[in-house]
LOKE-24521 format. One record per residue (C-alpha): residue in one letter; x, y, z. Coordinates in Angstrom, 1 decimal. Last residue first. Example, Ala and Ser with C-alpha at 12.3 -4.5 7.8 and 13.67 -1.06 7.14 Angstrom:
ATOM|S|13.7|-1.1|7.1
ATOM|A|12.3|-4.5|7.8
//
This chain:
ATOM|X|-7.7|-7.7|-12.3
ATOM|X|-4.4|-6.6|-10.8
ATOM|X|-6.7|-5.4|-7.6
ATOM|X|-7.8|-8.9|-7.1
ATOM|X|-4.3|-10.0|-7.4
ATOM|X|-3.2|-7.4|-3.8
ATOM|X|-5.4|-9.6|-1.8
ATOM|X|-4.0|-13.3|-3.1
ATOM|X|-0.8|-11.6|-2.2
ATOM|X|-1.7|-10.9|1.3
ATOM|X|-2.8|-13.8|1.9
ATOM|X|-0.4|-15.4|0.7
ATOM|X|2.1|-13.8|3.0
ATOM|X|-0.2|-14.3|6.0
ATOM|X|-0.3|-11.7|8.1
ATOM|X|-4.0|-10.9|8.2
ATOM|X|-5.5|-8.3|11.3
ATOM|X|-8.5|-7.5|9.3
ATOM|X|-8.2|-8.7|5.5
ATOM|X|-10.2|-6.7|2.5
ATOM|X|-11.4|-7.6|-1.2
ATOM|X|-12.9|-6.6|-4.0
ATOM|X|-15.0|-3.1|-2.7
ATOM|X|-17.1|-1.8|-5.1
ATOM|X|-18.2|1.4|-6.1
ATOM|X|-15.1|2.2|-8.2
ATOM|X|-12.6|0.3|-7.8
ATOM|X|-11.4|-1.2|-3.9
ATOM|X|-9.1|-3.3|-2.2
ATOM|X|-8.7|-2.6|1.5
ATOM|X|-6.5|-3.6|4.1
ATOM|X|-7.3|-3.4|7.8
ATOM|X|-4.0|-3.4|10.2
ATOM|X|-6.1|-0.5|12.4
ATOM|X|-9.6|-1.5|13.2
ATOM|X|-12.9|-2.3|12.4
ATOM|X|-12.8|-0.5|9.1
ATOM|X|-16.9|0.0|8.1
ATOM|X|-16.1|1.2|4.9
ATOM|X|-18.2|4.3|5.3
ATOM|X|-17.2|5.0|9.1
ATOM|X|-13.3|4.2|8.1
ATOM|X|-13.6|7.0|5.0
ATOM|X|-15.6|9.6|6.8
ATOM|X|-13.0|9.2|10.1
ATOM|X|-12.9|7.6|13.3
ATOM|X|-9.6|6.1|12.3
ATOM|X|-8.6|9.0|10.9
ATOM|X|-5.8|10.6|12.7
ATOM|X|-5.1|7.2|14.9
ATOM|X|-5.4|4.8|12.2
ATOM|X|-3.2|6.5|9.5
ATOM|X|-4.5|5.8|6.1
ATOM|X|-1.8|4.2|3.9
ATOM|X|-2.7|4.8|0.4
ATOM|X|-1.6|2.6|-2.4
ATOM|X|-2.4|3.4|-6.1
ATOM|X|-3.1|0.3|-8.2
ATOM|X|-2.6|-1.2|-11.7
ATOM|X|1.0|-0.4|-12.4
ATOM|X|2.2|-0.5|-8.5
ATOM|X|1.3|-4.6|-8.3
ATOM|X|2.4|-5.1|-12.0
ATOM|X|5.5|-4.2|-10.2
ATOM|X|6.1|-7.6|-9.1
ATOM|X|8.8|-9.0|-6.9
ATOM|X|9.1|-4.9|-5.3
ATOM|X|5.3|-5.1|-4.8
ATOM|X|5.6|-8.3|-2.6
ATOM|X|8.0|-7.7|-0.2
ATOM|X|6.7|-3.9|0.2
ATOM|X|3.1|-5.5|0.9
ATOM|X|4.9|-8.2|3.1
ATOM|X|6.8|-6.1|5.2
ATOM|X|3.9|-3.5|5.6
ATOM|X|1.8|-6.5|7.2
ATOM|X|4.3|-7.4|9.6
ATOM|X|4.4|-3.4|10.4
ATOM|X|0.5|-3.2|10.6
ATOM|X|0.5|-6.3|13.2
ATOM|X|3.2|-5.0|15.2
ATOM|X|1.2|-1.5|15.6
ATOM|X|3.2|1.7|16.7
ATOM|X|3.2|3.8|13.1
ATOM|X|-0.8|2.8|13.2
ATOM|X|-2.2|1.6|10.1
ATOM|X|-5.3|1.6|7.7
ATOM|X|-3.9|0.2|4.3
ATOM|X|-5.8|1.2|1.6
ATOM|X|-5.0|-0.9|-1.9
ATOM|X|-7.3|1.3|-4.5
ATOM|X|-8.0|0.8|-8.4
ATOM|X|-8.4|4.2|-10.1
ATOM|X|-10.9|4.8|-12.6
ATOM|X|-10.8|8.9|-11.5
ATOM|X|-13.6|8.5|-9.0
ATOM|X|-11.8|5.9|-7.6
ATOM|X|-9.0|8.6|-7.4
ATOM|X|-11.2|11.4|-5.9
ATOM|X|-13.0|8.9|-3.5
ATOM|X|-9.4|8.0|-1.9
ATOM|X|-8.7|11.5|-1.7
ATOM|X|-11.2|12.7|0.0
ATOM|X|-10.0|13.4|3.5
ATOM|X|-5.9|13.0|3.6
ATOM|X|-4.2|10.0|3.4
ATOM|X|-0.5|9.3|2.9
ATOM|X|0.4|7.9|-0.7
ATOM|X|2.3|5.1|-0.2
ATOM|X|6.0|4.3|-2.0
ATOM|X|7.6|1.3|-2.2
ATOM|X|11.0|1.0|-1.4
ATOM|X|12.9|-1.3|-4.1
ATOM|X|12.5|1.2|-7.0
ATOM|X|14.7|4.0|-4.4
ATOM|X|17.3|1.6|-3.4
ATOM|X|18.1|0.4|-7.4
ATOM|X|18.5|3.7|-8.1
ATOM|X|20.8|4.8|-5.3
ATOM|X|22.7|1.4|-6.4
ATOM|X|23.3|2.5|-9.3
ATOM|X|24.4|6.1|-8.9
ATOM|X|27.0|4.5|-6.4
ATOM|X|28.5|2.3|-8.8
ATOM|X|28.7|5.3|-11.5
ATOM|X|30.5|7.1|-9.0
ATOM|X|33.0|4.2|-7.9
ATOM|X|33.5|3.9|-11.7
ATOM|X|34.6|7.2|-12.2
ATOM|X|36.1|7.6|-9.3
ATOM|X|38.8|5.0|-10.6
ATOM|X|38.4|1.1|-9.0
//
């Protein structure tokens, strides 16, 4: 193999690495009402960096968005840290029990949530209200 191709290897696989890792947007106060407000379909994921439950969860959700990017087309996905807001506007208003809650929501209304779910399926069947 020349450099050329090595190069040209290498540049593909970097590309391939970065569509496979989903990205989040991190929460900050308001922002999840400014992109409902803006027609946005929501998947918040309420999570602690230390909780088992939150990383099975996180496994699945990346699982399943890199099989089907109609997942990242029709919503924005915003991982709310549990122990910065967890006690926050957003968690009061939704009522979030707890940390490894998901959310689905658009506009006023929320479509769907799971507290503590690690079922695969389930998780999936969440994420295709928000395809709707």
């Amino acid at each position: 193999m020349n450099r050329r191709e090595l190069l040209a290897l290498t540049g593909a696989a970097l590309l391939v690495a970065g569509r496979a890792e989903a990205s989040y947007v991190d929460y900050i106060p308001g922002l999840v009402s400014d992109r409902l407000a803006a027609g946005e379909t929501v998947f918040a994921e309420f999570y602690a960096p230390w909780c088992g439950t939150c990383r099975a969860q996180e496994r699945h959700i990346d699982a399943l968005r890199s099989e089907n990017p109609a997942y990242d087309a029709a919503m924005t996905f915003v991982r709310v840290d549990w122990d910065t807001y967890g006690r926050g506007d957003l968690a009061q208003r939704l009522q979030i029990p707890r940390r490894s809650t998901l959310v689905v929501l658009r506009g006023e209304a929320e479509l769907g949530r799971i507290v503590a779910g690690t079922r695969r399926a389930d998780i999936a069947a969440l994420m295709d209200l928000g395809l709707g």
